[in-house]
C-alpha positions as CSV (number, residue, x, y, z in Angstrom):
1,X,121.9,139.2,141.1
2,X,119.3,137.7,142.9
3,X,117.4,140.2,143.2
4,X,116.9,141.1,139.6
5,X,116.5,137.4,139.1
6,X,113.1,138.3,141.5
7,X,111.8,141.0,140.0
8,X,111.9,139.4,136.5
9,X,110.3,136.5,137.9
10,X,107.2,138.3,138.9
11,X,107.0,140.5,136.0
12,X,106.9,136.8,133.6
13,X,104.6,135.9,136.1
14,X,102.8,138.5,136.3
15,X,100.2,137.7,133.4
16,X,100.0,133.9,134.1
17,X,96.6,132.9,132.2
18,X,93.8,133.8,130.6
19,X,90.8,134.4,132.5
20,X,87.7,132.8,131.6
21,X,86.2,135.2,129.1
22,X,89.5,134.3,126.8
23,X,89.2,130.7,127.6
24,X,85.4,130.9,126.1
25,X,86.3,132.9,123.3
26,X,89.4,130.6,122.6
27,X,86.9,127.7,122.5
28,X,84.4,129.4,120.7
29,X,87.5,129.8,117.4
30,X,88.3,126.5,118.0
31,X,84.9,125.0,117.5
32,X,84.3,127.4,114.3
33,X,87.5,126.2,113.0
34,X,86.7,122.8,113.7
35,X,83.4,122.8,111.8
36,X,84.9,124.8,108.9
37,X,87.7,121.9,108.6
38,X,85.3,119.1,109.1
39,X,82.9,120.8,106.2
40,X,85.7,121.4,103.7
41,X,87.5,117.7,104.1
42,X,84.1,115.8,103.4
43,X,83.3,118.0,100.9
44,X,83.1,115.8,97.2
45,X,86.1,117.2,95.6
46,X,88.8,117.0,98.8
47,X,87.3,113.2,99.4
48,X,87.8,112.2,96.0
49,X,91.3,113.8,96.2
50,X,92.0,112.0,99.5
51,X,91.0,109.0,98.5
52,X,93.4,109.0,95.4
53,X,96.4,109.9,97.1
54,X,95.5,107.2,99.4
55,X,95.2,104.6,96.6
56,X,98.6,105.8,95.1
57,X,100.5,105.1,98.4
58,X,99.0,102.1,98.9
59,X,99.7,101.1,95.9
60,X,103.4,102.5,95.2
61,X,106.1,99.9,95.0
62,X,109.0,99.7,97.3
């Protein structure tokens, strides 16, 4: 048992991380996303629409 245990132990650990090319890539998508997010919520129409559904809970009873 225990040695099966092993020998799935180092094949899970056998591809622990990414190296650093994937980490730089990985960034790389997360900035473009970020900037893609950032443009599309202060665009006019998704502030306006923000706003209001800000105004209407602030403004609901309870």
């Amino acid at each position: 048992m225990r040695g099966m245990y092993w020998k799935m132990w180092k094949l899970v650990r056998r591809d622990a991380g990414m190296v650093t090319s994937e980490y730089a890539m990985g960034i790389i998508a997360a900035v473009g996303f970020a900037a893609v997010l950032y443009a599309v919520v202060t665009s006019g129409q998704v502030n306006a629409e923000l706003q209001a559904i800000v105004k209407r809970a602030l403004s609901a009873r309870m």
